[in-house]
C-alpha positions in Angstrom: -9.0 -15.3 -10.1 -5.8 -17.4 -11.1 -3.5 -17.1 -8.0 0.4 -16.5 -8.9 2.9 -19.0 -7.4 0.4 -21.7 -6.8 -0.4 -21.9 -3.3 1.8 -18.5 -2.2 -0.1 -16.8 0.4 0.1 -13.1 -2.0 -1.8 -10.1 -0.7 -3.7 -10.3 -3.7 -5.2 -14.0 -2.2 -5.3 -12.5 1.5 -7.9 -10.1 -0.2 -9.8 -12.2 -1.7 -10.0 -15.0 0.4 -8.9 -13.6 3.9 -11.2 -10.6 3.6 -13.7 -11.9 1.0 -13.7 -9.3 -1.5 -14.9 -10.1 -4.9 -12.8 -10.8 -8.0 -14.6 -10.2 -10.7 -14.6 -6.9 -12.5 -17.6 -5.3 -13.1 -18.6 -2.8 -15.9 -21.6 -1.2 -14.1 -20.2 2.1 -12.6 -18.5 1.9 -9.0 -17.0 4.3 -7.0 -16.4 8.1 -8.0 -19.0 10.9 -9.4 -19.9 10.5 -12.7 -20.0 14.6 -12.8 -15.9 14.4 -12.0 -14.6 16.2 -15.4 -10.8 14.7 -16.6 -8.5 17.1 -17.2 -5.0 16.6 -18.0 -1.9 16.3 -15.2 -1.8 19.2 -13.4 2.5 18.4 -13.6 4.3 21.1 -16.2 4.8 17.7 -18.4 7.7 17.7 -20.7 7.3 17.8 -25.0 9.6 15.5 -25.4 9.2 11.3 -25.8 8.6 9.3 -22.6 10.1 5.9 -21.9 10.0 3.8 -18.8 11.5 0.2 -18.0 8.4 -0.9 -15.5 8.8 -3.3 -12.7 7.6 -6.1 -15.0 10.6 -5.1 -17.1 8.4 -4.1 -20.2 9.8 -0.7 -22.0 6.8 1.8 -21.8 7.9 4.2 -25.4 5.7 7.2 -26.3 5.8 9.5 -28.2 5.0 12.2 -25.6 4.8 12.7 -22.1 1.2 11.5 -21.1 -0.9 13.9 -19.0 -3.7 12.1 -19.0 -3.0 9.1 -16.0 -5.0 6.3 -14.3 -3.7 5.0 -11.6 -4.4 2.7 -8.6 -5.2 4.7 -5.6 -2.0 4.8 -3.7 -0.1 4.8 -7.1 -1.8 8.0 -7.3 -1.6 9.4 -4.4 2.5 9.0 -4.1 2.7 10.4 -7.5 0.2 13.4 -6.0 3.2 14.2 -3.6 5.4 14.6 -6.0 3.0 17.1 -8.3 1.5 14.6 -10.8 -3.0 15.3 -11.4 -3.9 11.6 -12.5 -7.6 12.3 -14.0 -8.5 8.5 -12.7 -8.1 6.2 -9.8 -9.0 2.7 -8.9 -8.9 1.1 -5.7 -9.9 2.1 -2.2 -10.7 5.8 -2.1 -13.9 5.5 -0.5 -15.3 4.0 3.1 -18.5 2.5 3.3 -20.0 5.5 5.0 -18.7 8.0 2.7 -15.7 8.9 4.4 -12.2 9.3 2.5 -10.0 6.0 2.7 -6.4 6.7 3.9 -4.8 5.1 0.9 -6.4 8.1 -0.8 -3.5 10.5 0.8 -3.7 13.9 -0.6 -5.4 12.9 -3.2 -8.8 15.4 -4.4 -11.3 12.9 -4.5 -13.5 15.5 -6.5 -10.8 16.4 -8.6 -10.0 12.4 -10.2 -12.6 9.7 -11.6 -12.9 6.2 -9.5 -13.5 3.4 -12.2 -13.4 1.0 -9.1 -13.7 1.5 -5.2 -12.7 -2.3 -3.9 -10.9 -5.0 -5.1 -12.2 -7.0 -8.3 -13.9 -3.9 -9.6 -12.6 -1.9 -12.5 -15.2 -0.1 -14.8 -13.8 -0.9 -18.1 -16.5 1.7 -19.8 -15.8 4.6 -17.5 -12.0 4.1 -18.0 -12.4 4.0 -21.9 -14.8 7.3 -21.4 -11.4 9.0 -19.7 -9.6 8.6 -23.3 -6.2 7.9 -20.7 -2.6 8.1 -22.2 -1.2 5.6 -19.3 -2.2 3.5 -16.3 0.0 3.4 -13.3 -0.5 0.8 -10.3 2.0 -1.3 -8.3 2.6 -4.5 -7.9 2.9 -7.3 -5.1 3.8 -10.1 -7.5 6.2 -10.6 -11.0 3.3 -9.9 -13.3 0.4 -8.8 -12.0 -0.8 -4.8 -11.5 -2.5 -4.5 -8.4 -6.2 -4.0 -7.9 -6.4 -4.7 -12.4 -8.7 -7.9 -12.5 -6.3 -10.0 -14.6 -9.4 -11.0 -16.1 -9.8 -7.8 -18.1 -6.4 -6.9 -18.4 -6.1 -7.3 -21.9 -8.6 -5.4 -22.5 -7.3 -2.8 -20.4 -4.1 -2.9 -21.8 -5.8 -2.2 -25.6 -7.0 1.2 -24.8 -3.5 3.0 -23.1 -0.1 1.1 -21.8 0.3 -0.1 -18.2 3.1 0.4 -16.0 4.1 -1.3 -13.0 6.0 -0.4 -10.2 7.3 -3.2 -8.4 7.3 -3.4 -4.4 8.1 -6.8 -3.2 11.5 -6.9 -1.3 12.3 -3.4 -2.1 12.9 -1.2 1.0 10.8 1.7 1.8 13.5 4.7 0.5 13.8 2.8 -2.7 10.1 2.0 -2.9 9.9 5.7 -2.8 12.8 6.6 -5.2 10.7 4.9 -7.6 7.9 7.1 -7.6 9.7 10.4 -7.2 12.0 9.1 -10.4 8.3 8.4 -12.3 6.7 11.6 -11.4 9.9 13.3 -12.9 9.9 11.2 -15.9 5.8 12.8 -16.6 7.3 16.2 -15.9 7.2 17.1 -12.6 9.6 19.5 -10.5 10.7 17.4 -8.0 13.2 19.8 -6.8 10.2 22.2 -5.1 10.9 23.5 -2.1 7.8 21.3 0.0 9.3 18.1 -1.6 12.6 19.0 -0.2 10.9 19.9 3.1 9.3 16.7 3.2 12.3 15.0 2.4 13.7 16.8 5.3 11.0 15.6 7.6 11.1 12.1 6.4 14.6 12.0 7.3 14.5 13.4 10.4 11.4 10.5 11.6 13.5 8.4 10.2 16.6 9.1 12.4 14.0 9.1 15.4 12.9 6.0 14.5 16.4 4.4 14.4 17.4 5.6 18.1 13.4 4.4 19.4 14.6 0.7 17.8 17.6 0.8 19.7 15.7 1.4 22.6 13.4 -1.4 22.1 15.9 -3.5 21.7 17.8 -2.8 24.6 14.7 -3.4 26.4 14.2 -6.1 25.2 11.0 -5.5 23.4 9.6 -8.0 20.3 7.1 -6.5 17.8 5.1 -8.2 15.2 2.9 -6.6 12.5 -0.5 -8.7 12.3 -3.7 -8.4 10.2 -6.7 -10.6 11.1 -9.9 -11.8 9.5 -13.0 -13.8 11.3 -11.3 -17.4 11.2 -7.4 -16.5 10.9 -4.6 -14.5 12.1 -1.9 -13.2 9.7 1.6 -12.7 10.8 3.7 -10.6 8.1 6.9 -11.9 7.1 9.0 -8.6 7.0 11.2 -8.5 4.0 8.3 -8.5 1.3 7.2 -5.1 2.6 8.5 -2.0 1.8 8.1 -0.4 5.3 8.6 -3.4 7.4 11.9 -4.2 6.0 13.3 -0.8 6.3 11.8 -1.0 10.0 13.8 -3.9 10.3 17.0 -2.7 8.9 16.7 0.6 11.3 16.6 -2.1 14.2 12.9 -2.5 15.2 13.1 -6.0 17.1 10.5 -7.7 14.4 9.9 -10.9 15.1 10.1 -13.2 11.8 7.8 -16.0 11.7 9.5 -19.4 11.1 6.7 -21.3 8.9 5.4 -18.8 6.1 2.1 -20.7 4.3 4.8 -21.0 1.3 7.6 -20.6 -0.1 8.1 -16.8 -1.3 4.8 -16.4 1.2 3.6 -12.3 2.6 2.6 -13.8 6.0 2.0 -16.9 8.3 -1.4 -17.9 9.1 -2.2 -19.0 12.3 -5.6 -20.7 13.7 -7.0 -18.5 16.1 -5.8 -21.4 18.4 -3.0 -20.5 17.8 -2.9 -16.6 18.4 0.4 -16.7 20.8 2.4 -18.8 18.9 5.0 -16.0 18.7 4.6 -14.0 21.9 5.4 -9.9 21.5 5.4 -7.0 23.4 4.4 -5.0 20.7 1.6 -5.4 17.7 1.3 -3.2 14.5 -2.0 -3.7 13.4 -3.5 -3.8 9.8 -5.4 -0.6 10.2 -6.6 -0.7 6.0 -9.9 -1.0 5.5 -10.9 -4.6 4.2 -8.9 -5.7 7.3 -11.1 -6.6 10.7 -10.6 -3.9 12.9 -8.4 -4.8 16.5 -11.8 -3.3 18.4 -13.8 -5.4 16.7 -11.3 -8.7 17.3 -11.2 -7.7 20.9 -14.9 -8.1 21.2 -15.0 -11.2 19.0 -12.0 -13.1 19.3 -11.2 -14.0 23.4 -7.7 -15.3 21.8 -6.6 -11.7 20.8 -8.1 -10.2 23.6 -5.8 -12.3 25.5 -2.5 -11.5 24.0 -0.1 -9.5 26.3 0.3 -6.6 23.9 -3.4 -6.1 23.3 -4.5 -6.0 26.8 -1.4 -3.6 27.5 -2.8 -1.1 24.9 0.9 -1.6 22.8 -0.6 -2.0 19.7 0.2 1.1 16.9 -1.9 1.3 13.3 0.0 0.1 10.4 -0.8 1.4 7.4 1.0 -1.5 5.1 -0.1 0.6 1.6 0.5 4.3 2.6 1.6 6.5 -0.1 5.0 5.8 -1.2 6.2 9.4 -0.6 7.8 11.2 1.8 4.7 12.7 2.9 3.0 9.6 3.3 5.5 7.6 5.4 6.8 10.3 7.7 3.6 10.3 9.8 4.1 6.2 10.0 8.0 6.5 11.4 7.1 9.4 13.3 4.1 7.8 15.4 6.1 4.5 15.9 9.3 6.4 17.0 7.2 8.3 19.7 5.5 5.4 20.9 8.1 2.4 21.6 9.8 4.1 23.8 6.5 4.3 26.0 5.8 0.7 25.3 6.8 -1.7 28.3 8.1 -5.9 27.9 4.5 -7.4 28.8 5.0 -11.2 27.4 
């Protein structure tokens, strides 16, 4: 898989190298139940002609509103929250022992179609076989849709459009604005009274959050988000994601590492060596699924046993590709407001 930016460390590259996934799509079938029937969008889509500027900055123009949606698997499940049925998904949905993945969200499982469970794999047959009217995924870099194998993405492209939303260096109200704008554009009352509750309770963790950060950093607390694999450590750089810059501009004390792999780079690598490089207080931890779980780490990795905030316990999940709705974040602001206030100055 060509990597964009030359050597930029994109979280497209920390999946396939970090966490060895494959990249190579597949056409045999992979992830979902063949006996899922599509239907169209559940949303009360308009008549009239749809048009979208995407991330990429390509004009999407139809001639209706398409009901019948594809989309990667948090794609989906933001547009979920604001009332949008895709009939497809690709992308994590589904665990390795059967359980749902988080980055499902609300999402039916048994309601959609999964051409694809991990990354690299996207069943180009099974999509056709969904006749789709658009495919919806965001992106991490200029061009590329994430969790589409660029290697079929022509092909892809042939059967309906594609539309990007882009989420690199745009903060997490925006990042959300985005979706809630989309799922209105495919005809969806985003005015209902549970959107506007969860609006409410987003803002309202939100607020929480913002006094817990003043907190912290009063106390002089530092907090770094991390994800590991068996040979490295990677430390996020906070302004390409959505949730860590908006953490940062409510005040969490993040700690921004000083040598990113490149220039325009998601995270610093660090040899396991060199684990306390950048010593915190507290750690928020990958908790996706291709990432190596902090248990797992503590039993095989002595250097991140050692680290202050892991043998203190301070270490909160971070779920870096929640749903951007407010339904998928407010559980995320909420935990991390209730916990640094607990969370002592251990290094």
């Amino acid at each position: 898989m060509r990597h964009v930016l030359g050597a930029r460390t994109s979280r497209r590259s920390l999946l396939t190298g970090a966490f060895g996934l494959g990249a190579t799509a597949v056409l045999a079938a992979c992830g979902g139940s063949d006996d899922a029937t599509p239907s169209a969008s559940g949303s009360a889509a308009a008549a009239g002609p749809f048009t979208y500027t995407d991330g990429r900055g390509k004009q999407i123009s139809l001639p209706k509103v398409p009901t019948k949606i594809v989309a990667q698997v948090g794609a989906a499940a933001a547009l979920w929250d604001f009332g949008i049925r895709p009939i497809g998904i690709f992308g994590p949905s589904t665990k390795a022992d059967g359980t749902k993945d988080p980055q499902a969200g609300s999402v039916d499982l048994a309601a959609v179609t999964s051409v694809g469970n991990v990354f690299g794999e996207f069943n180009v047959e099974k999509y056709l076989s969904l006749a789709p009217e658009l495919l919806v995924s965001c992106m991490y870099d200029p061009k590329l849709l994430w969790y589409v194998p660029e290697e079929t993405e022509p092909q892809i492209e042939q059967i309906a459009p594609t539309l990007g939303i882009q989420l690199t260096e745009v903060a997490l109200p925006k990042a959300i604005g985005f979706y809630e704008e989309l799922a209105g554009k495919l005809g969806a009352d985003i005015n209902t009274p549970e959107i506007t509750a969860a609006k409410a309770a987003f803002n309202t963790a939100d607020a929480a959050l913002k006094t817990a950060a003043a907190a912290a950093t009063a106390a002089g607390l530092r907090v770094a988000a991390f994800s590991g694999s068996k040979d490295t450590l990677y430390m996020s750089i906070p302004k390409y994601s959505p949730d860590l810059s908006h953490y940062l501009a409510q005040g969490v004390p993040l700690t921004v590492p000083t040598k990113p792999d490149s220039e325009g780079a998601w995270w610093e690598s660090l040899s396991w060596e060199n684990a306390a490089k950048y010593p915190v207080d507290v750690i928020l931890y990958d908790a996706r699924t291709q990432a190596l779980p902090s248990a797992e780490l503590i039993k095989t990795q002595p250097a991140w046993a050692q680290l202050p905030a892991v043998k203190a316990g301070q270490i909160v999940d971070w779920y870096s590709e929640a749903q951007y709705s407010y339904q998928g974040y407010t559980p995320a602001l909420t935990e991390l407001a209730a916990k640094l206030p607990t969370f002592k100055k251990v290094a």
